[in-house]
N, C-alpha and C positions, 0 to 999 in steps of 0.2 A: 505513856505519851510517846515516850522513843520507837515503840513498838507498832504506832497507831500512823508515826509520822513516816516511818518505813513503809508501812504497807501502802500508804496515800505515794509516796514515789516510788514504789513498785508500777502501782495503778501505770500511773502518769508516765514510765518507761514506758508500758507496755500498750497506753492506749496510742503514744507517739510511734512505737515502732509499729503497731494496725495501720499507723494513717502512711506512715511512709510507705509500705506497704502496698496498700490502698494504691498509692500512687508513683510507684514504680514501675508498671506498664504505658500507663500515659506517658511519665517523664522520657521512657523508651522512643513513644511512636512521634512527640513531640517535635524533634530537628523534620523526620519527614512532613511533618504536616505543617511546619513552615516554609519548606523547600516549596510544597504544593501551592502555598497561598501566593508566597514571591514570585513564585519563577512559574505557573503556570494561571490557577484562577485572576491574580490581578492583571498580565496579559490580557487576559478574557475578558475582562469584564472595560480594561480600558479600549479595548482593539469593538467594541461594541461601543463603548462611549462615542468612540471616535466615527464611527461609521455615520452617527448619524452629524456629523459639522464637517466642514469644507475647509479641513484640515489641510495645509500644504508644506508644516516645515520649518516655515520662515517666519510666520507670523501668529496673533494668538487666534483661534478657529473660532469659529460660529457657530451655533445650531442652526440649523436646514431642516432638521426630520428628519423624511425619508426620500429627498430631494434624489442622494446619491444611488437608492434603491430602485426608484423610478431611471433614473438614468441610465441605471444598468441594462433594464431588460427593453431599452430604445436605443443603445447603443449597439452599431453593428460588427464593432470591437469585440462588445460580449456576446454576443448571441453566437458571433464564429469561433468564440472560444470556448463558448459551453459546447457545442456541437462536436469540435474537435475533442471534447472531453468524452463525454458521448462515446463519441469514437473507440477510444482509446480505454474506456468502462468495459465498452463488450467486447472487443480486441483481447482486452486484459486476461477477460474471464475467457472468453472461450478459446483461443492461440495456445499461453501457456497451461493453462489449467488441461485442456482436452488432450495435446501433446502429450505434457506429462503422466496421466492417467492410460492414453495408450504406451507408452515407451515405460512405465511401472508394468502394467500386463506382460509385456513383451520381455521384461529385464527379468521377468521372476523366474520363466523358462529358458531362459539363454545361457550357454557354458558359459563360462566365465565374466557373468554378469557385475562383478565386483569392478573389475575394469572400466566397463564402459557406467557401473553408476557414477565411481571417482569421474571419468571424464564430463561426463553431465552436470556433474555436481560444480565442478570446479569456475566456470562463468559467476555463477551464484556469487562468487566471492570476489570479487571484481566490486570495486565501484563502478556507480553507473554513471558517476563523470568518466569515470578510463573506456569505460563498453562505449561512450557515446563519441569519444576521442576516439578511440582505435576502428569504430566504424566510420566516422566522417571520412577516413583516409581509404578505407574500401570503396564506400561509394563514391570519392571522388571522380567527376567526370571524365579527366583529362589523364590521369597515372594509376587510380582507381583501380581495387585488383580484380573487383565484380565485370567491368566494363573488359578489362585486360581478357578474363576469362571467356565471357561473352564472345570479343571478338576472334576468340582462338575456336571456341567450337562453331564459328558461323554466323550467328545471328551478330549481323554487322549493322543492321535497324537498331540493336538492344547497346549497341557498342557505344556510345554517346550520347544514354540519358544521362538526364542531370536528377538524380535520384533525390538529390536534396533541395534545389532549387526550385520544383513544379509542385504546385499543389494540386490535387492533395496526395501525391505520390511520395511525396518528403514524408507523411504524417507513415505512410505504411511503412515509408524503410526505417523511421525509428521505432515504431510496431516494433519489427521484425529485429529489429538490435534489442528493446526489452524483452522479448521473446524466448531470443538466445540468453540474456543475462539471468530472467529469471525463472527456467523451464524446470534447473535443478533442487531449486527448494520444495518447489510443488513435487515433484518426483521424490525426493525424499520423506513427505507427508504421504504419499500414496502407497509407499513400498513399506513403510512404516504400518499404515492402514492393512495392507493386504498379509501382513507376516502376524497381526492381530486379530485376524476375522476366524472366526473360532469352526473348528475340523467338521463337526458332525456334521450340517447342514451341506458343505463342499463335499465331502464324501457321499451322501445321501443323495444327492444331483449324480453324481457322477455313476454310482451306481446305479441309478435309475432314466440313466443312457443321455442326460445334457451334454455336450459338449460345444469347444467351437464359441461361435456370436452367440448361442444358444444362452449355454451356460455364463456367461459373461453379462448377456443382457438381464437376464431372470435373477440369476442367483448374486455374481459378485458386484453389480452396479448398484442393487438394493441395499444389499451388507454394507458398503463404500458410500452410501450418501450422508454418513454425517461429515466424513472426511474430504469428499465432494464440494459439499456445501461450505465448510471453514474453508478450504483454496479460495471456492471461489468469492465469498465475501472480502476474504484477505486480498485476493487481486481486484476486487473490485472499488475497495479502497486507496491503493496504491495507484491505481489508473485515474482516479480522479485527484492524487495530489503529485502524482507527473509534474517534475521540476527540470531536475539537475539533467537529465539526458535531452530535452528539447532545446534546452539553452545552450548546451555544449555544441550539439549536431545543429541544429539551426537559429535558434536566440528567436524561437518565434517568425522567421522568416519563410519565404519574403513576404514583404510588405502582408507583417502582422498575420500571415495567410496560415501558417500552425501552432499557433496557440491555443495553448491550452491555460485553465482556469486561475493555477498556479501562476503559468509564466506572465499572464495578464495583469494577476493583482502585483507581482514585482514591478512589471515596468511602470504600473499607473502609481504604484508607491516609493521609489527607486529611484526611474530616469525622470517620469513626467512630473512628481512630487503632488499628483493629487491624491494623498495619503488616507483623504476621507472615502474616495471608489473603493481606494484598496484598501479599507479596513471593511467595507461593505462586502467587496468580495469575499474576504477572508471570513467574513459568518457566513455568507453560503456557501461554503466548501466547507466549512465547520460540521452547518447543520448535517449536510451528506453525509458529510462522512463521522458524523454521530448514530443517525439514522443505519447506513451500513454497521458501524460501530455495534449499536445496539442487537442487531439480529446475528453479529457474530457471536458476541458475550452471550447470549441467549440459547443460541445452538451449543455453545460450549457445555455451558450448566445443564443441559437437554442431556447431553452426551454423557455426563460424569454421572448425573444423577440415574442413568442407566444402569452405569459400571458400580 
């Protein structure tokens, strides 16, 4: 019997140390898969609830539908800020994205190409509230170091724009400040790209007399388009959730004239407290940029499942 009552808590040790076991992976993934429910899906899922009631803050909301939805695309609030998004989408992609792909071509041949990668690279690292501060003070009209310059080489016409004040001139000089802040990452993805693309087929070109745009257009823009394609889906994401640099340099100004989609749902959620637009806008820049989302994640797994 002592014999028989051993082996039954043998069993029963060893079927509990299976199960714990069993579930010692889960117990692992567990804290993040509640981080995800707290702190991101139930956002989701109430910043949707909320869209569809005439939420404002103060009081308990309503349902409406899709009252707030229709509102959107009759308001000319939204349509000038989707447009400036727009904008600021293809700007995105093709400014810093084509910049950096040529200045990667250019940096792989150039003596002391280390130098000037660190100098390119370095903007990158820059908040883009400081990039949007330390240009508001360039473009300033009146002390401005842009206008300053201008007036030293001549063009005394160019000497007292108000670069941030006019639209839609204000929308290109914050372009042009993202531009500069983020031209070094995408260069870093391309130089990366380009020290990766494997000898034979470059050698086989080259010995078979490509050179020039020749060779660049044929040979390395081909080899370089999955690398191509992630910048530019990754810029095309970040141009449509454009915040921090439009508020800084202009807060949306003037009169609402460069907003963008972002800076919109803050003021309608924020200043104006109609919390229910701005939860409306916030699934359509969601859904976008899931949609972008998805065809990066895609290209990715494309790419790996190559290598």
């Amino acid at each position: 019997m002592t014999v028989i009552r051993k082996s039954r808590t043998a069993q029963g040790h060893t079927s509990a140390s299976r199960s714990v076991a069993a579930l010692s992976p889960y117990l692992f993934v567990l804290p993040a898969v509640i981080f995800v429910v707290a702190f991101l899906l139930m956002p989701m899922v109430y910043t949707l609830w909320q869209s569809f009631t005439d939420a404002d803050g103060l009081r308990s909301p309503s349902f409406v539908g899709l009252k707030n939805y229709l509102d959107l695309f009759t308001s000319p609030n939204f349509t000038n800020s989707l447009r400036n998004t727009l904008i600021w989408v293809v700007a995105s992609v093709v400014l810093p994205v084509g910049l950096a792909f040529a200045l990667a071509l250019a940096l792989e041949r150039v003596v002391g190409g280390n130098f000037f990668r660190t100098a390119l690279y370095l903007p990158s690292t820059l908040a883009a509230a400081a990039a949007g501060v330390m240009f508001s003070f360039i473009f300033d009209p009146t002390s401005g170091v842009l206008n300053a310059v201008l007036g030293a080489l001549g063009f005394h016409s160019l000497s007292s724009t108000e670069w941030l004040y006019r639209s839609p001139l204000n929308t290109w000089a914050m372009i042009a400040t993202y531009t500069w802040q983020s031209v070094g990452a995408n260069l870093m993805i391309f130089l990366i790209g380009l020290q990766s693309l494997p000898r034979e087929p470059l050698e086989a070109a080259k010995i078979d007399g490509a050179a020039g745009l020749t060779f660049t257009r044929l040979i390395t823009v081909p080899l370089m388009t999955p690398y191509i394609t992630i910048s530019a889906l990754m810029a095309a994401v970040n141009g449509f959730k454009v915040f921090d640099l439009v508020w800084v340099m202009t807060q949306g100004g003037p009169a609402r004239s460069s907003e963008t989609l972002a800076v919109t749902m803050y003021r309608e959620g924020f200043i104006l407290f109609h919390q229910g637009a701005s939860a409306a806008i916030a699934v359509v820049i969601s859904l976008i940029a899931l949609g972008f989302s998805y065809f990066y994640l895609r290209n990715v797994m494309d790419k790996e499942s190559l290598t």
